[in-house]
GUDO-917400 format. One line per 3 residues: number of its first residue (from 1); their letters; for each residue x, y, z of N, C-alpha, C, CB. Coordinates in steps of 0.05 Angstrom, whole numbers. Glycine has a CB too. Example, Ala and Ser with C-alpha at 12.3 -4.5 7.8 and 13.67 -1.06 7.14 Angstrom:
BEGIN
1	as	264 -114 156 246 -90 156 264 -66 156 226 -89 181 | 257 -45 142 273 -21 143 258 1 157 282 -12 114
This chain:
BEGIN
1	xxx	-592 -1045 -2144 -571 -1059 -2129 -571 -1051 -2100 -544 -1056 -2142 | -566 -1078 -2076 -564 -1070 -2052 -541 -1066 -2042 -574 -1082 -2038 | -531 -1043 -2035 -499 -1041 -2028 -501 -1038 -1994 -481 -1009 -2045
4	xxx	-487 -1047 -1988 -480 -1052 -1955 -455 -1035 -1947 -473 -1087 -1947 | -447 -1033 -1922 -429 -1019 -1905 -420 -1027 -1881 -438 -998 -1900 | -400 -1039 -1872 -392 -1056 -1842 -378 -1040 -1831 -376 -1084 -1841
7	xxx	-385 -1046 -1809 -361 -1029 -1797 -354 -1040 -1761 -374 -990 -1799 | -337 -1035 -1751 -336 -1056 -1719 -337 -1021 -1700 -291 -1085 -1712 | -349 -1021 -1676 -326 -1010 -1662 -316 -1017 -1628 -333 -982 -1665
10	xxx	-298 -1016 -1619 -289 -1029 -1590 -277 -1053 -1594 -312 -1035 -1569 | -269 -1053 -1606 -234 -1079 -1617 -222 -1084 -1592 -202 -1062 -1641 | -209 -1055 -1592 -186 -1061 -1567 -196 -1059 -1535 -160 -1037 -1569
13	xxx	-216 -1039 -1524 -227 -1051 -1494 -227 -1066 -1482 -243 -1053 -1488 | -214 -1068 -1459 -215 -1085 -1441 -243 -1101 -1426 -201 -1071 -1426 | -254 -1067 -1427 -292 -1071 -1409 -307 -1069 -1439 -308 -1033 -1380
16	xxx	-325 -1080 -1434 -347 -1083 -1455 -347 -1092 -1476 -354 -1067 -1461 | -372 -1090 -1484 -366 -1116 -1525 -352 -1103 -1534 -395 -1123 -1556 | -353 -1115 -1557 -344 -1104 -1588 -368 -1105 -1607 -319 -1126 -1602
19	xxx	-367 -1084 -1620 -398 -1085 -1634 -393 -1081 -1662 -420 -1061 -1624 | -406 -1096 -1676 -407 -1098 -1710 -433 -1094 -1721 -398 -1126 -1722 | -432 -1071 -1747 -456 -1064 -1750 -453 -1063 -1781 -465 -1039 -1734
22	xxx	-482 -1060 -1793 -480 -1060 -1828 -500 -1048 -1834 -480 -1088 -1845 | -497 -1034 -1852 -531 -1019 -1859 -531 -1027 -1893 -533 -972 -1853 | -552 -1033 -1903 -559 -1032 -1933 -584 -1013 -1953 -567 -1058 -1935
25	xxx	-561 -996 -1973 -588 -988 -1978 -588 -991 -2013 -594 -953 -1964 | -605 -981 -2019 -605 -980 -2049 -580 -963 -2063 -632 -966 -2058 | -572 -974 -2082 -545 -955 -2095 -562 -929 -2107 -523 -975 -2125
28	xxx	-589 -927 -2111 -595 -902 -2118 -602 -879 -2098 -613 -905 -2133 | -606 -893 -2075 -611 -871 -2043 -587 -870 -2034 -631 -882 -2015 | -556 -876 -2042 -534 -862 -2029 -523 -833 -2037 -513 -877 -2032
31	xxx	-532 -817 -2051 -533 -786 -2049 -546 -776 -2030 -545 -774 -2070 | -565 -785 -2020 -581 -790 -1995 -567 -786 -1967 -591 -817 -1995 | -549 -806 -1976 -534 -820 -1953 -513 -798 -1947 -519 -852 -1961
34	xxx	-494 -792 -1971 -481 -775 -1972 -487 -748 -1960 -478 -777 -1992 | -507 -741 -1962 -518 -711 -1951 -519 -712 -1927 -545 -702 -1959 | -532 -729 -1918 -528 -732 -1886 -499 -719 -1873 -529 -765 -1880
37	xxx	-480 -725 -1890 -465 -713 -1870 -452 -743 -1856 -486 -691 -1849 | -447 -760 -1865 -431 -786 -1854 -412 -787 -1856 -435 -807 -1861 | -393 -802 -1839 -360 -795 -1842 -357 -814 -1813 -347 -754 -1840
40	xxx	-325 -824 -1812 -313 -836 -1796 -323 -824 -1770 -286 -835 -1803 | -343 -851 -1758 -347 -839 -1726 -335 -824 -1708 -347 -854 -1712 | -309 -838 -1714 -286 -822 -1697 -287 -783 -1699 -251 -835 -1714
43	xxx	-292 -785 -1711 -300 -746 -1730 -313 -739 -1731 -300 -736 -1754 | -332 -744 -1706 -352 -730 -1706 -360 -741 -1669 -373 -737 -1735 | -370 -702 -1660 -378 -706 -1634 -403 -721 -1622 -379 -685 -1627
46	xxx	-404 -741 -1602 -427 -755 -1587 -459 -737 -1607 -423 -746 -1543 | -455 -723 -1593 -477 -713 -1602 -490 -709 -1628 -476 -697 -1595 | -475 -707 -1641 -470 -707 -1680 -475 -743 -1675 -424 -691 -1698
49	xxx	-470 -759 -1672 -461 -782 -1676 -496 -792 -1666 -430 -792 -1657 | -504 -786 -1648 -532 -796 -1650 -552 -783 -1666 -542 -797 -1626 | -549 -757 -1667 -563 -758 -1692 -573 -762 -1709 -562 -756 -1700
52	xxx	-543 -764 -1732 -541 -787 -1745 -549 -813 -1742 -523 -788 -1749 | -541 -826 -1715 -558 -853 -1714 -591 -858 -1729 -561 -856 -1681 | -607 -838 -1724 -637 -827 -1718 -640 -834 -1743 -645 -794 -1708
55	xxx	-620 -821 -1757 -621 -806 -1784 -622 -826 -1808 -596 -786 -1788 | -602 -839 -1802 -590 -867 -1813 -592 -891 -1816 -577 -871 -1807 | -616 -899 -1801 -640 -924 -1795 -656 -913 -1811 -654 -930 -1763
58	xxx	-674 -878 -1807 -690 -882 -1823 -686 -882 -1853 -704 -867 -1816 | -664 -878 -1857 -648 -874 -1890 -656 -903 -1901 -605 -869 -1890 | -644 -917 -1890 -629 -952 -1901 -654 -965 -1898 -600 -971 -1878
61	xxx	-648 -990 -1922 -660 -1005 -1937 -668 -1016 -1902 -642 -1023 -1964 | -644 -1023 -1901 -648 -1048 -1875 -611 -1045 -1858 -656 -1093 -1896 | -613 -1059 -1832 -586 -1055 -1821 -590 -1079 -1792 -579 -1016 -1811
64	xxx	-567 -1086 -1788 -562 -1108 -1770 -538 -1097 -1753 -556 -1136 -1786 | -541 -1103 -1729 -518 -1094 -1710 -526 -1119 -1688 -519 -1057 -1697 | -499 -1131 -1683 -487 -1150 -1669 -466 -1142 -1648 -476 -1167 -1687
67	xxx	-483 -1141 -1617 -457 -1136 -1596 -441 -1169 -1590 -472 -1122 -1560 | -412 -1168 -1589 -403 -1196 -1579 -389 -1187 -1545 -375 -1210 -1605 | -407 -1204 -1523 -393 -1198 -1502 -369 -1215 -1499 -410 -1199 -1480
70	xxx	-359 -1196 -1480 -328 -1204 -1468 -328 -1237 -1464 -321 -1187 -1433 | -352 -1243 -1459 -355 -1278 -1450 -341 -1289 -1474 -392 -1293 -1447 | -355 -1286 -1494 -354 -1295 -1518 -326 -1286 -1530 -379 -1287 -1534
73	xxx	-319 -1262 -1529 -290 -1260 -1537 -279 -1282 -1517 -276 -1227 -1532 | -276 -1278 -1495 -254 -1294 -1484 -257 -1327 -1488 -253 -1286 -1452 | -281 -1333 -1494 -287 -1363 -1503 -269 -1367 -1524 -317 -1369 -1512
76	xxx	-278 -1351 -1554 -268 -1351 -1571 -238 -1352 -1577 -278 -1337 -1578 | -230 -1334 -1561 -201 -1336 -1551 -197 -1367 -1547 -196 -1319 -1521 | -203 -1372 -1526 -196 -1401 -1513 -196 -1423 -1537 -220 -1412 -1490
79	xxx	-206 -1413 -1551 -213 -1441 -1572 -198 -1437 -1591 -244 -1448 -1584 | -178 -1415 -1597 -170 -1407 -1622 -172 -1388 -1643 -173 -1420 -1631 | -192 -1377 -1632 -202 -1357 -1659 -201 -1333 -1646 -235 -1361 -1674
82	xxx	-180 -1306 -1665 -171 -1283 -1658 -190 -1259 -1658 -150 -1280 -1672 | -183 -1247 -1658 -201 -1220 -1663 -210 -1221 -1694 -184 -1190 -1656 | -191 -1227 -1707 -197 -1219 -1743 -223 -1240 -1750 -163 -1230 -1770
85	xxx	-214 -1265 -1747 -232 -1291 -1755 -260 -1282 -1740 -218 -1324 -1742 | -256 -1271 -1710 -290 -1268 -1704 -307 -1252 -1718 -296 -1259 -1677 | -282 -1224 -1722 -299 -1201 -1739 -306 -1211 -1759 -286 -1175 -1748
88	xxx	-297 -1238 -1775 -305 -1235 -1801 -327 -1263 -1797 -276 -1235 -1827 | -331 -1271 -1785 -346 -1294 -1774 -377 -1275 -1768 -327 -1311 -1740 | -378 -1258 -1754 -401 -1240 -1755 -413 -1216 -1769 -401 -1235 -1737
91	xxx	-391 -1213 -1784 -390 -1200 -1807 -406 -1215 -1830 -363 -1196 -1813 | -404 -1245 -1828 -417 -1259 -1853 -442 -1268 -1843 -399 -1284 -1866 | -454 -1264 -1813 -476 -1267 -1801 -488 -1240 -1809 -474 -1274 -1773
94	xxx	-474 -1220 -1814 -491 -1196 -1817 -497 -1195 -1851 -474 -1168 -1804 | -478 -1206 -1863 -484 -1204 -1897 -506 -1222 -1896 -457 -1214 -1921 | -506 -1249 -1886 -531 -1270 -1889 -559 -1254 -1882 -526 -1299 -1865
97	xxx	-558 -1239 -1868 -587 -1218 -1857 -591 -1201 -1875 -585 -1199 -1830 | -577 -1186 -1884 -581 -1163 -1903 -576 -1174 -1930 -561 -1139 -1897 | -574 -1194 -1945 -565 -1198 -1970 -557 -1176 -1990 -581 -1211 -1980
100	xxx	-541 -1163 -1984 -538 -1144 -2004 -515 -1150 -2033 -529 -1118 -1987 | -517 -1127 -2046 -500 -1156 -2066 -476 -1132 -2076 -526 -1176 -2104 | -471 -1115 -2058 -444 -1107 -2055 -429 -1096 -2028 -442 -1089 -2072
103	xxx	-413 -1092 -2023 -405 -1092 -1993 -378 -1070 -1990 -395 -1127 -1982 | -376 -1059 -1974 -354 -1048 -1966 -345 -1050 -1930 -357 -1021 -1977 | -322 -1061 -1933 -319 -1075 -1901 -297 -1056 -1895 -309 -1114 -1896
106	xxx	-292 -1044 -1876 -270 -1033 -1861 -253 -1060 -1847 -284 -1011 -1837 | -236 -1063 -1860 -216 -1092 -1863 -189 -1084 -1837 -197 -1094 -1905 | -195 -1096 -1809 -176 -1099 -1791 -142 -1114 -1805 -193 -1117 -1767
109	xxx	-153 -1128 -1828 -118 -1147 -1840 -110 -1128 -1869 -124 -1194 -1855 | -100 -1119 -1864 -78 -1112 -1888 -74 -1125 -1907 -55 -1111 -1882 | -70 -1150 -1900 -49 -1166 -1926 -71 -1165 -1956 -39 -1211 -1914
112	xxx	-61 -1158 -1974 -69 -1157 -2003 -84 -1139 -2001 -80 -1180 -2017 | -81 -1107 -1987 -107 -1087 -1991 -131 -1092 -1983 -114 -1082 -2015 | -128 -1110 -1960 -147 -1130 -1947 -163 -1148 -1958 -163 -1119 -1934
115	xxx	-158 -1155 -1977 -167 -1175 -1998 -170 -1199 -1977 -144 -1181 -2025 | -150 -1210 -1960 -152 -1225 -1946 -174 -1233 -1923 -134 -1222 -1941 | -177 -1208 -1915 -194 -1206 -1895 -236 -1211 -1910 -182 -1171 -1880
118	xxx	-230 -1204 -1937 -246 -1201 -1953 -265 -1238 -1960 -227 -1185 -1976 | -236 -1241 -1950 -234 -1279 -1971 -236 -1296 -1946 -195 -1291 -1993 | -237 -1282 -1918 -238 -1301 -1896 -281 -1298 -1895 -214 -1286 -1862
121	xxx	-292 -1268 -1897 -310 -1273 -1892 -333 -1280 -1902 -310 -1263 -1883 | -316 -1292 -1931 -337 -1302 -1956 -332 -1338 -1948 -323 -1291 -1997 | -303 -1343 -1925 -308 -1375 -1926 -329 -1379 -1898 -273 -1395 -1923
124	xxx	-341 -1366 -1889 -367 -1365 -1869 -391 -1367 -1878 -369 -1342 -1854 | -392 -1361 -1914 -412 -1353 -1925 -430 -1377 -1934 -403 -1337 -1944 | -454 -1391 -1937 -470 -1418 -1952 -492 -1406 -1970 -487 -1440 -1927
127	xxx	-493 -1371 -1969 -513 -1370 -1982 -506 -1353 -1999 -534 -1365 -1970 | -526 -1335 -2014 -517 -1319 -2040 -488 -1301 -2028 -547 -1294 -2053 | -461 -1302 -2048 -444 -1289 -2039 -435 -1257 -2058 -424 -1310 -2035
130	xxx	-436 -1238 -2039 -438 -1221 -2044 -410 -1202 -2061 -448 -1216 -2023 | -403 -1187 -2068 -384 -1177 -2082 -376 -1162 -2060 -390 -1164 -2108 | -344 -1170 -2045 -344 -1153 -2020 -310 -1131 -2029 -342 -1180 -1984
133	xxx	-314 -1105 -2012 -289 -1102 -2021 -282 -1085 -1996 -284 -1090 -2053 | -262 -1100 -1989 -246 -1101 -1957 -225 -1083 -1957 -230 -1131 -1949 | -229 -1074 -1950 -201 -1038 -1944 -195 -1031 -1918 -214 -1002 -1955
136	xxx	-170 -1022 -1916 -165 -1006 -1887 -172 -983 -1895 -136 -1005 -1872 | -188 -968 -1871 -202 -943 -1875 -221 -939 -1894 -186 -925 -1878 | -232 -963 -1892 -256 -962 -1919 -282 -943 -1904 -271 -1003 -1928
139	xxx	-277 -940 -1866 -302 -926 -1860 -293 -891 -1863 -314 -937 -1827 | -279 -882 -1871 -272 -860 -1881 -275 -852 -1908 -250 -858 -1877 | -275 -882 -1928 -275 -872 -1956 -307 -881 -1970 -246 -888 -1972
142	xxx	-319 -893 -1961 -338 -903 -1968 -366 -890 -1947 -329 -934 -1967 | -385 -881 -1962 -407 -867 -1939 -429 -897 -1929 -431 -835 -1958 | -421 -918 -1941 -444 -942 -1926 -423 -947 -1901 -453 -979 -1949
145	xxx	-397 -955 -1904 -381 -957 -1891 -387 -942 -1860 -360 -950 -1907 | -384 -910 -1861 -388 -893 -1852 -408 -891 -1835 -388 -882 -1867 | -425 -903 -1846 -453 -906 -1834 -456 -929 -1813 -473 -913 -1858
148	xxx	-440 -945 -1822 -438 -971 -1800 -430 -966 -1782 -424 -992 -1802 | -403 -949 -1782 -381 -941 -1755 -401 -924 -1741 -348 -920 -1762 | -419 -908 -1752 -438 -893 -1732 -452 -912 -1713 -462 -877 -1748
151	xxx	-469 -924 -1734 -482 -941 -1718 -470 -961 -1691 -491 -957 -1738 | -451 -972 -1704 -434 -987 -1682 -431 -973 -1659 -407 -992 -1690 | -422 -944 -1657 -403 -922 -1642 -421 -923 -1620 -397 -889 -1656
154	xxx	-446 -913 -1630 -466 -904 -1615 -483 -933 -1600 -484 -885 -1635 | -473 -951 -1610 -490 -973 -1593 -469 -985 -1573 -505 -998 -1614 | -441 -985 -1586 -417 -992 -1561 -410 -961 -1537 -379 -1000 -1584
157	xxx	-418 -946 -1544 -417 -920 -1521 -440 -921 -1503 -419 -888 -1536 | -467 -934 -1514 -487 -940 -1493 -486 -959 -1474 -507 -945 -1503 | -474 -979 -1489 -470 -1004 -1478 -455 -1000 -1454 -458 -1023 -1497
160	xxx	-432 -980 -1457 -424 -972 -1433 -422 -961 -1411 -417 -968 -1434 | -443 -950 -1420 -463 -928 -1402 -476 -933 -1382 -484 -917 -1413 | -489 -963 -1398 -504 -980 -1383 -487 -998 -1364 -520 -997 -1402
163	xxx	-457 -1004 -1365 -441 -1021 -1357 -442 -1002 -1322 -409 -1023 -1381 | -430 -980 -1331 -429 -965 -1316 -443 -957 -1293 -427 -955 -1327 | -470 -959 -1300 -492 -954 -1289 -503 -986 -1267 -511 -943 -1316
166	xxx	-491 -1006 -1287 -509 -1026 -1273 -483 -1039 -1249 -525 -1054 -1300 | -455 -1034 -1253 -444 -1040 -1227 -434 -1013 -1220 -423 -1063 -1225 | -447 -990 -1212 -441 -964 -1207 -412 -960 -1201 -456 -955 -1186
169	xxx	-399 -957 -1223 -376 -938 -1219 -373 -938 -1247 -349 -947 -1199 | -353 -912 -1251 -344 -908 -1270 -323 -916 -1290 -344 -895 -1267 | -327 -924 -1309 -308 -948 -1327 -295 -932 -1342 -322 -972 -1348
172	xxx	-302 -912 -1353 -290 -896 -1376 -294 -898 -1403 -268 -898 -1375 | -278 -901 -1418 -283 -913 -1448 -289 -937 -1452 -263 -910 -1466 | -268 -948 -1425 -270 -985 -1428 -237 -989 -1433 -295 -1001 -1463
175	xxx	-227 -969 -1446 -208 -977 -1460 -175 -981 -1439 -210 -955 -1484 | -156 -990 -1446 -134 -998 -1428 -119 -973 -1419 -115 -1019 -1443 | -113 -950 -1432 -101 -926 -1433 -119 -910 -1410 -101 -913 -1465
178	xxx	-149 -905 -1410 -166 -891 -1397 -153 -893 -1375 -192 -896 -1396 | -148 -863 -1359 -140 -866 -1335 -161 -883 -1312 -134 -840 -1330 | -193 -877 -1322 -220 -884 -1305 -218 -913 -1306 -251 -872 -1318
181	xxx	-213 -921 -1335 -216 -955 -1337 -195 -968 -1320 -212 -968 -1370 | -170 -950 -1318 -145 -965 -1305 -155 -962 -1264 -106 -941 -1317 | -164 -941 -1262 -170 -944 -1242 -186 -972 -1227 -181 -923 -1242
184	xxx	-215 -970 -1250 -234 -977 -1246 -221 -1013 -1233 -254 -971 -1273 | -204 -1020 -1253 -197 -1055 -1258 -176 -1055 -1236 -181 -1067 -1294 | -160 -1030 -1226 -137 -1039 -1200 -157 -1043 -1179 -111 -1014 -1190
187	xxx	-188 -1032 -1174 -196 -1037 -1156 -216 -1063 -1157 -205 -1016 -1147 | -226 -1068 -1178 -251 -1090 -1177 -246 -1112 -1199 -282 -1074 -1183 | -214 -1112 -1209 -208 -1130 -1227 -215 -1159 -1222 -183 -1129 -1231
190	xxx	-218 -1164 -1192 -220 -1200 -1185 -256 -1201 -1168 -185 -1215 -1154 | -266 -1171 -1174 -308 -1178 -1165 -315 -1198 -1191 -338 -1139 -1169 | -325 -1216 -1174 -345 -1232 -1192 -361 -1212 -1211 -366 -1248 -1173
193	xxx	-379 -1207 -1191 -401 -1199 -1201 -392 -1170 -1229 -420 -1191 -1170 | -373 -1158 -1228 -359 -1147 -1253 -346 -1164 -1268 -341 -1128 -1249 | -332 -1189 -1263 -320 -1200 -1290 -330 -1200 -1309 -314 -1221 -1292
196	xxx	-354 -1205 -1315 -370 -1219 -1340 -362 -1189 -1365 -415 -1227 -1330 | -364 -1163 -1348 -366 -1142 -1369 -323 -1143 -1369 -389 -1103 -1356 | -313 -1158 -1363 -283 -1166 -1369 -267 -1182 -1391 -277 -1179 -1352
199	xxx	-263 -1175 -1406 -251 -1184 -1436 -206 -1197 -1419 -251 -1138 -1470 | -222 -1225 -1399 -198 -1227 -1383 -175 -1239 -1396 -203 -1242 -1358 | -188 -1250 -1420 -163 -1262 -1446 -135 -1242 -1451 -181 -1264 -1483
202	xxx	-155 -1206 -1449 -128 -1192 -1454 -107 -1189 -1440 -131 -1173 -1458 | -91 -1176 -1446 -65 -1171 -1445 -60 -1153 -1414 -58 -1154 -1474 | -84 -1132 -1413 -87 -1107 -1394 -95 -1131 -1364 -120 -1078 -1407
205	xxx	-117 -1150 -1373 -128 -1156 -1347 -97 -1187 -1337 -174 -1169 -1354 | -93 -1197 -1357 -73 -1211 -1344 -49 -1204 -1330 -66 -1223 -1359 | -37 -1186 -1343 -8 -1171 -1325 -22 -1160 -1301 13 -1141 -1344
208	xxx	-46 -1144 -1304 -56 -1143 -1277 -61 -1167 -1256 -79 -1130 -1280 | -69 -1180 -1266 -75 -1207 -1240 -39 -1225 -1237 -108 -1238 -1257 | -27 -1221 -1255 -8 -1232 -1254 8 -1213 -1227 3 -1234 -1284
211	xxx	1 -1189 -1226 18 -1168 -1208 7 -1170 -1184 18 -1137 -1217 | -20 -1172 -1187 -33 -1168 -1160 -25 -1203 -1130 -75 -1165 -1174 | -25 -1217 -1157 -25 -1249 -1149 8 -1257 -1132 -29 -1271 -1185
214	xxx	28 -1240 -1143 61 -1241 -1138 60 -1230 -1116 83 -1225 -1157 | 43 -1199 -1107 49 -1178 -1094 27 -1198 -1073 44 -1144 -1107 | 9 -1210 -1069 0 -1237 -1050 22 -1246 -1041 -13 -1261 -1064
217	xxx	32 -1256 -1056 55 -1281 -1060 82 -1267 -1027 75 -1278 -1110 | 77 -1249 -1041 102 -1228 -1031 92 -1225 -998 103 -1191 -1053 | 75 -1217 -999 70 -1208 -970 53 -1226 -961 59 -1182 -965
220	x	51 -1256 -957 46 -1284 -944 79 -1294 -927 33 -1310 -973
């Protein structure tokens, strides 16, 4: 049997994708898996975390990772569809690649023990459907799980690296709290040429332009 592992990471960032990843391996090579030493990305240092990356490709059957840029969030936005519906929208692009025929998803919706979130990304599904079972904190309790959030971690921390690097300054995590990211957006929130790495649907980049646009307003 092929058991799979999903996992997202960069949900909430302002700068940069959001990345969703899945690894599959045989239900008899997860003692395997287990030894490694896998566990909630979050729990473990950069360095530990690529590692493992290394480690964890060469383990698995097979694995798919999907960055969604800010473009595409904020499109998606525009049209209706939230954060949950996309995760599980590319979540069922990643089960269609890997066919595996059991699953464990680290489930952003709650409702029914995330059963729900479970039942959104089987209605994305046209092809063999897999036995999925959707939990909060499933990448803590589950080591395929586990394995995904690595993977993800380490491909959304590069991604930023690279963000960083290609309009030179420093972004930070990406995230809205970072003192670096808050800096970064009071100064270059309205450059073109940085929007695109701008997720401007949120919440962080609107009250900002909304403040900046008044305080115009104010001194005309």
């Amino acid at each position: 049997m092929l058991v799979c592992g999903v996992d997202e990471a960069g949900r909430g960032p302002v700068i940069g994708p959001m990345v969703m990843a899945g690894v599959a391996i045989a239900e008899e090579k997860l003692p395997e898996l287990k030894a490694l030493g896998v566990k909630d990305s979050k729990l473990l240092s950069p360095k530990r975390r690529q590692e493992l990356y290394k480690q964890i490709i060469e383990l698995v059957d097979n694995y798919s990772i999907i960055e969604i840029s800010p473009n595409e969030i904020d499109q998606r936005n525009a049209d209706g569809t939230n954060l949950n519906q996309l995760e599980a929208l590319k979540i069922a692009e990643i089960l269609t690649a890997l066919k595996p025929d059991k699953v464990y998803v680290d489930s952003p919706e709650p409702a029914n023990g995330g059963k729900k979130f479970g039942d959104m990304i089987l209605s994305h599904m046209n092809c063999k459907t897999p036995e999925i079972i959707a939990e909060h904190g499933a990448d803590m309790k589950y080591p395929t799980s586990s394995a995904a959030s690595i993977l993800a971690k380490v491909t959304r921390d590069n991604a930023v690296k690279c963000i960083s690097k290609e309009i030179g300054h420093c972004i930070g995590s990406g995230y809205p709290a970072d003192p670096k990211c808050k800096e970064f957006l009071k100064t270059h929130y309205s450059d073109d040429k940085h929007i695109n790495h701008i997720r401007t649907c949120w919440s962080t980049y609107q009250k900002l332009k909304k403040k900046k646009s008044q305080a115009n307003l104010d001194n005309w």
